[in-house]
C-alpha positions in Angstrom: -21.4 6.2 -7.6 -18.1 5.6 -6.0 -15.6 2.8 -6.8 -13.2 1.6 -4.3 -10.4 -1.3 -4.5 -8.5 -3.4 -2.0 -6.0 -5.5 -1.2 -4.8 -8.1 2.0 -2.1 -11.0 2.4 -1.3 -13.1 5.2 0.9 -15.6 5.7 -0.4 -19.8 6.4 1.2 -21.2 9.4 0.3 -24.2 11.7 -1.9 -24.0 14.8 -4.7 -21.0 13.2 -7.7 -21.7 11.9 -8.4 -20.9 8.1 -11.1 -18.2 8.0 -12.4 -16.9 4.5 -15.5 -15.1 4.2 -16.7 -15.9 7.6 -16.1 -19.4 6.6 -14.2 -21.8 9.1 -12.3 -23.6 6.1 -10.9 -27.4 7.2 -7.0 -26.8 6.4 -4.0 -27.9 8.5 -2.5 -24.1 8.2 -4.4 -20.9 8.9 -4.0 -17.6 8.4 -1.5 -15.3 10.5 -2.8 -12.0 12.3 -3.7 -10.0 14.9 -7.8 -10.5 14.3 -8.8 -14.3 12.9 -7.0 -12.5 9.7 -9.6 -13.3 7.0 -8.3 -11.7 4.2 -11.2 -11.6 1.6 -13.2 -9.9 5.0 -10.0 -7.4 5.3 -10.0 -6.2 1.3 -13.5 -5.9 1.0 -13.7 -3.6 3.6 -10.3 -1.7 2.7 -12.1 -1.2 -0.6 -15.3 -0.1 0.6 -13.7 2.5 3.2 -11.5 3.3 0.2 -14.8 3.9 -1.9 -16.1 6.5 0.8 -12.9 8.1 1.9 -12.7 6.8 4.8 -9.0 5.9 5.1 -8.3 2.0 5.7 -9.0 -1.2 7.8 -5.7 -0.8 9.8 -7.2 3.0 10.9 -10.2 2.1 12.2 -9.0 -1.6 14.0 -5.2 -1.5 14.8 -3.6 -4.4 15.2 -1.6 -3.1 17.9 -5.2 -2.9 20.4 -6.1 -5.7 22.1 -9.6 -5.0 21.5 -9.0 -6.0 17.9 -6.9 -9.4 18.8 -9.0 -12.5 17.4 -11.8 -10.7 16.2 -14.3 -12.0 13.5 -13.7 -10.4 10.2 -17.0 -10.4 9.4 -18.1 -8.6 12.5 -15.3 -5.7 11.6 -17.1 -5.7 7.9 -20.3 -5.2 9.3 -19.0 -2.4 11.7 -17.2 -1.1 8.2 -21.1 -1.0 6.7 -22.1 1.2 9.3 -19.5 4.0 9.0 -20.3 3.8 5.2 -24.4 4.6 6.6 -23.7 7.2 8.9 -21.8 9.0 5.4 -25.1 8.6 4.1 -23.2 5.8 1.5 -24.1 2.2 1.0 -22.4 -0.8 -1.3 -24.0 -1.2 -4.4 -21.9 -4.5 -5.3 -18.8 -6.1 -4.3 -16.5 -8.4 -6.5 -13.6 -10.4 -4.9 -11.0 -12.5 -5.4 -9.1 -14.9 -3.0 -5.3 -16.0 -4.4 -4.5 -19.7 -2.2 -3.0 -22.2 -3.6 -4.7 -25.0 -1.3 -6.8 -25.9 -0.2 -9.1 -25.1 -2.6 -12.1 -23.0 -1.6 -14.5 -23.7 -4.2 -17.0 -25.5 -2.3 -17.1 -23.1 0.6 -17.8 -19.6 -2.2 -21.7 -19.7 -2.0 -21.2 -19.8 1.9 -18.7 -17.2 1.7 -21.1 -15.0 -0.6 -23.4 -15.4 1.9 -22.3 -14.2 4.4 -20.7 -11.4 2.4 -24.4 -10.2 1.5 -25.8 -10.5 4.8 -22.9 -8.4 6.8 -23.2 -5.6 4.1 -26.6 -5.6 3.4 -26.6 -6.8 0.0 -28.7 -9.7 -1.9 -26.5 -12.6 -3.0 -26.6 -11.9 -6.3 -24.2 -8.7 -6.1 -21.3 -10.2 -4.0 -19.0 -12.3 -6.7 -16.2 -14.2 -4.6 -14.1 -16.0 -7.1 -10.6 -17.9 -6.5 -7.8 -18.8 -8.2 -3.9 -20.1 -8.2 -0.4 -18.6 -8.5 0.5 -21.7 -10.7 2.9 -22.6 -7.7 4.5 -19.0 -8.5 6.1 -17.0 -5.7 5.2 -17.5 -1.9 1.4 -17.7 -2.3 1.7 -20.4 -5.1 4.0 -22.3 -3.2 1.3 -22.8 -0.6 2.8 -20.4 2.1 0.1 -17.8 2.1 -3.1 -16.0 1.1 -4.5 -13.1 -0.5 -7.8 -11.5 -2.0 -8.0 -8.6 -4.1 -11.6 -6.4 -4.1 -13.8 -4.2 -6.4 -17.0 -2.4 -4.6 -19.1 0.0 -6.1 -21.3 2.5 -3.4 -23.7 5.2 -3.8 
């Protein structure tokens, strides 16, 4: 069993849609980047290509190619799944976190977990997204950006 962790942030602006977990979110700001720049989509896979060795998200999908520029998250997770196959390697688990401020994602998580287990392969019941606040703390708790943390576990 391998254990990988990872990390994203992006900054909230106007005129982007709010995309978390492969989950179109209703939000006046969205999230800045080169693909829709979902950042619970971005960590997971940083920590499962950190789990097989397989370097990180920016390695594989640059965001200097155009080929990347407004693509779904959840596709690049699936495409993420697949390198981890060809190693002969496949998630056991995955437990996130999403750091926002607002809006509050808490009615969009069993969507989000959804869509987490069917892009990796995984039944429901072993993708945990949770969320949380900075307290108003620093630039994420003032509302002026995003970030989720991950845990996987592969074999």
């Amino acid at each position: 069993m391998r254990i990988g962790q990872g990390y994203d942030a992006h900054r909230l602006v106007p005129g982007r849609r709010l995309i978390l977990g492969g989950v179109e979110i209703d939000a006046p700001l969205g999230l800045l980047g080169h693909s829709d720049a979902d950042v619970l989509c971005h960590a997971i896979s940083d920590a499962l290509l950190g789990a097989a060795a397989l370097g990180d998200i920016g390695g594989h999908f640059p965001d200097d190619d155009p080929a990347y520029q407004d693509a779904c998250s959840i596709q690049l997770l699936r495409r993420v799944i697949e390198l981890l196959h060809r190693k002969g390697l496949r998630p056991i688990n995955i437990d996130a976190t999403v750091v926002l401020q607002r809006p509050r994602i808490a009615p969009y998580i069993e969507q989000m977990r959804n869509n987490i287990a069917r892009a990796t392969g995984l039944s429901t019941d072993c993708v945990s997204v949770k969320a949380t606040t900075r307290e108003r703390m620093d630039a994420v708790g003032r509302g002026e950006g995003a970030e989720a943390m991950a845990v996987v576990l592969i074999a």
